[in-house]
N, C-alpha and C positions, 0 to 999 in steps of 0.2 A: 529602757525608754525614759524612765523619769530622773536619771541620770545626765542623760543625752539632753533634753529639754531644760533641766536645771542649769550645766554649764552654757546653754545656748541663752540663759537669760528668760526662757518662758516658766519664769515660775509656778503659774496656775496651773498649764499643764503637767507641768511635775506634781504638782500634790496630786492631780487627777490621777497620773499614773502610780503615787505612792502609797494611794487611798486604796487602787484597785488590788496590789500588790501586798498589803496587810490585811485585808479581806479575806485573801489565799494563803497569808501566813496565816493566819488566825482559826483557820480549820483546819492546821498539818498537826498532826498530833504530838504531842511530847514525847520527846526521845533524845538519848544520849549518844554521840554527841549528837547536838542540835543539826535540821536539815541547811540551816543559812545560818554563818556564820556571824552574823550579829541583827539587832531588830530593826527591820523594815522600819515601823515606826523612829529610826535615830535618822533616818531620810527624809521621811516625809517630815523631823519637827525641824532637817536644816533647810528645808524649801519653803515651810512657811515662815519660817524665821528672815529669810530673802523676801518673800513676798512680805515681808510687813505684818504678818497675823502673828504676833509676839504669843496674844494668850493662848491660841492653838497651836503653835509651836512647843509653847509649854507644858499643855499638855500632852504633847505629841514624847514631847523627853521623858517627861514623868511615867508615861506608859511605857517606854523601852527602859528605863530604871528600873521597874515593874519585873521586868519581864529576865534582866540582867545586871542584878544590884553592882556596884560601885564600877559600870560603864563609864571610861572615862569622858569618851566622846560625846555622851551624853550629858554626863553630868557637866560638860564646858558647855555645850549647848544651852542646859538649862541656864545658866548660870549668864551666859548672854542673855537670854531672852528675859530676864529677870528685868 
């Protein structure tokens, strides 16, 4: 959904849905390989990064960095929102 909402241009909805969606990431336990293939959070920081919230964008990459050190996708994210 926060996909759906993103390319439709509602970007506030999308964080809403990408906020709800790392919430349920963030209780799945660690395991290998991982259950999602890359962090929720590299979503939610390119929605707020459209919505204009650069510094919570940034920290939105910095936390999927976090999570998946030398992410490329991320680390261009941050690197815009810079």
């Amino acid at each position: 959904l926060g996909k759906q909402a993103s390319f439709r241009g509602r970007h506030n909805q999308a964080i809403e849905h990408f906020r709800a969606a790392l919430a349920i990431d963030n209780r799945i336990p660690y395991m290998e390989p991982p259950w999602w293939y890359y962090p929720v959070s590299q979503s939610l920081g390119a929605a707020l990064y459209r919505a204009g919230k650069y510094d919570e964008a940034r920290q939105a990459f910095t936390a999927a960095l976090a999570k998946y050190p030398n992410n490329g996708w991320a680390l261009y994210g941050l690197s815009m929102a810079e």
